[in-house]
C-alpha positions as CSV (number, residue, x, y, z in Angstrom):
1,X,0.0,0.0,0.0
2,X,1.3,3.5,-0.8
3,X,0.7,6.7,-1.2
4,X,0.1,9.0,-4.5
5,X,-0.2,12.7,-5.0
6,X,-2.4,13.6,-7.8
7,X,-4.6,16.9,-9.4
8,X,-8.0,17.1,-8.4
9,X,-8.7,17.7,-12.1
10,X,-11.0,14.3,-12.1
11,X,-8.6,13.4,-15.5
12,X,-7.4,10.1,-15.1
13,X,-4.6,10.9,-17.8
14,X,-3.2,13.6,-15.3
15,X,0.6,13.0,-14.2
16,X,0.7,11.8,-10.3
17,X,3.6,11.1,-8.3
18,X,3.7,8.3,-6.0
19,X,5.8,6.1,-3.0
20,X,5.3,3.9,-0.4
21,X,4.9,5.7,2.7
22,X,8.0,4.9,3.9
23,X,9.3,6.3,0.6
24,X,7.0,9.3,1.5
25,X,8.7,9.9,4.3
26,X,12.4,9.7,3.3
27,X,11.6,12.3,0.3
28,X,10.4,14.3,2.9
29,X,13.2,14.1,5.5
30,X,15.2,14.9,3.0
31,X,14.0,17.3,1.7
32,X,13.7,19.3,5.4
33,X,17.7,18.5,5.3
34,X,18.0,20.3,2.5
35,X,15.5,23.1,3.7
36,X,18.2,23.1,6.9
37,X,16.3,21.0,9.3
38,X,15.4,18.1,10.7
39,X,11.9,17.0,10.4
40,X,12.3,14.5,13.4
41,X,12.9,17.7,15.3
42,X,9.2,19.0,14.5
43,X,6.2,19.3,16.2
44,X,4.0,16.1,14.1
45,X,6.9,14.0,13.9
46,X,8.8,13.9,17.3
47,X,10.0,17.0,18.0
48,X,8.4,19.7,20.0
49,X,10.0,22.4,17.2
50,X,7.0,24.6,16.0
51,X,6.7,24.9,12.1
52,X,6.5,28.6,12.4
53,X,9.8,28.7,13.8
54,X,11.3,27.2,9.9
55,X,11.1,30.0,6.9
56,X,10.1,27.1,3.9
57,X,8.0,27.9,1.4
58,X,7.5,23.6,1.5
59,X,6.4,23.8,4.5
60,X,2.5,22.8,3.3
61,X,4.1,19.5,2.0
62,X,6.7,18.5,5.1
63,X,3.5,19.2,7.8
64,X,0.7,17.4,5.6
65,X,-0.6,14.0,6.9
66,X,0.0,11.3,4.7
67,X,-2.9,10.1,3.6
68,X,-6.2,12.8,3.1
69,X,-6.1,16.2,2.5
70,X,-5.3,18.4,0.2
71,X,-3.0,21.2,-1.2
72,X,-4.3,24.5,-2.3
73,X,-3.5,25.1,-6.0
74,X,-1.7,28.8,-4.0
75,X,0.4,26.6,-1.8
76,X,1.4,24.7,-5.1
77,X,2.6,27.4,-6.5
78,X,4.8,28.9,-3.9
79,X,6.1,25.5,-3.7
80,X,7.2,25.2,-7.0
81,X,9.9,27.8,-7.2
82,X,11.3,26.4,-4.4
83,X,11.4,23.0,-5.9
84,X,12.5,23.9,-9.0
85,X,15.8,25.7,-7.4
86,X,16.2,22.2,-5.4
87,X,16.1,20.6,-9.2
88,X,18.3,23.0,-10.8
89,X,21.2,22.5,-8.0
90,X,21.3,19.0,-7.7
91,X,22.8,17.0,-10.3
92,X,21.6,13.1,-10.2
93,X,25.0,11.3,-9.4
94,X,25.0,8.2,-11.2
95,X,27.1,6.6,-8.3
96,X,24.6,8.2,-5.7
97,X,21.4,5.8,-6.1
98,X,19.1,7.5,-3.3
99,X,20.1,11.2,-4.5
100,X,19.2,10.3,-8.1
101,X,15.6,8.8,-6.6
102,X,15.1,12.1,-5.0
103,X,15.5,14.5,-7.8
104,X,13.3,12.1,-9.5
105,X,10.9,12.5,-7.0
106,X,10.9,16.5,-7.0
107,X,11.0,16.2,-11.1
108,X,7.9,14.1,-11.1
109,X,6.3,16.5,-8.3
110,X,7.1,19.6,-10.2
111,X,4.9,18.0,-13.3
112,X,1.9,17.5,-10.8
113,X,2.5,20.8,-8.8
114,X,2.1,22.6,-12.6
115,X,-1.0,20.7,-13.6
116,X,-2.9,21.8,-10.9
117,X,-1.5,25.6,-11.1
118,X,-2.4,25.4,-14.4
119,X,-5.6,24.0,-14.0
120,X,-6.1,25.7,-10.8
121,X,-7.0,22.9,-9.2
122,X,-6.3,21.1,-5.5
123,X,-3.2,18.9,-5.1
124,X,-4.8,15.5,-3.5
125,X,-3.1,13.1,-1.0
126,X,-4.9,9.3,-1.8
């Protein structure tokens, strides 16, 4: 069982991006790494650190359950510069397995963040 992250466009040829949840939640430690912190530090997942005390535009993603809910198509867009950036600095390194898997991950995110600021529609967590 796993998670996916799709548009809430109702078109079944829409891009989605999906994991298992412990996939899920590797992406998304390390993507708070590369943010500067450590999500096992945060309040949700540990920690007693309050989200307002972190400046991430991905914030909306790192504190989101798992599995309901949804994403505005406002919080997908300030997400996407952000991700983007992350794209653009990190080269996949052929030798680094895990690294390449996670710039997969933010490239096929990026595709479903843009449908649903394109189509102005709600990012869904199923």
């Amino acid at each position: 069982m796993g998670l996916m992250l799709f548009p809430g466009d109702d078109d079944v040829a829409s891009p989605d991006v999906s994991w298992s949840y412990t996939g899920f939640s590797m992406f998304r430690r390390w993507l708070a790494r590369v943010e500067g912190f450590a999500l096992a530090e945060m309040d949700g997942f540990g920690g007693d650190r309050q989200w307002s005390s972190v400046s991430t535009t991905l914030a909306p993603l790192l504190n989101h359950p798992d599995h309901e809910g949804d994403l505005t198509p406002a919080q997908c867009a300030a997400m996407l510069p952000r991700l983007e950036e992350i794209l653009n600095q990190r080269e996949p390194d052929d030798s680094d397995p895990v690294l390449r898997r996670r710039i997969e991950d933010v490239s096929e995110l990026i595709t479903v963040l843009r449908v649903c600021v394109g189509k102005d529609v709600e990012l869904l967590f199923g």
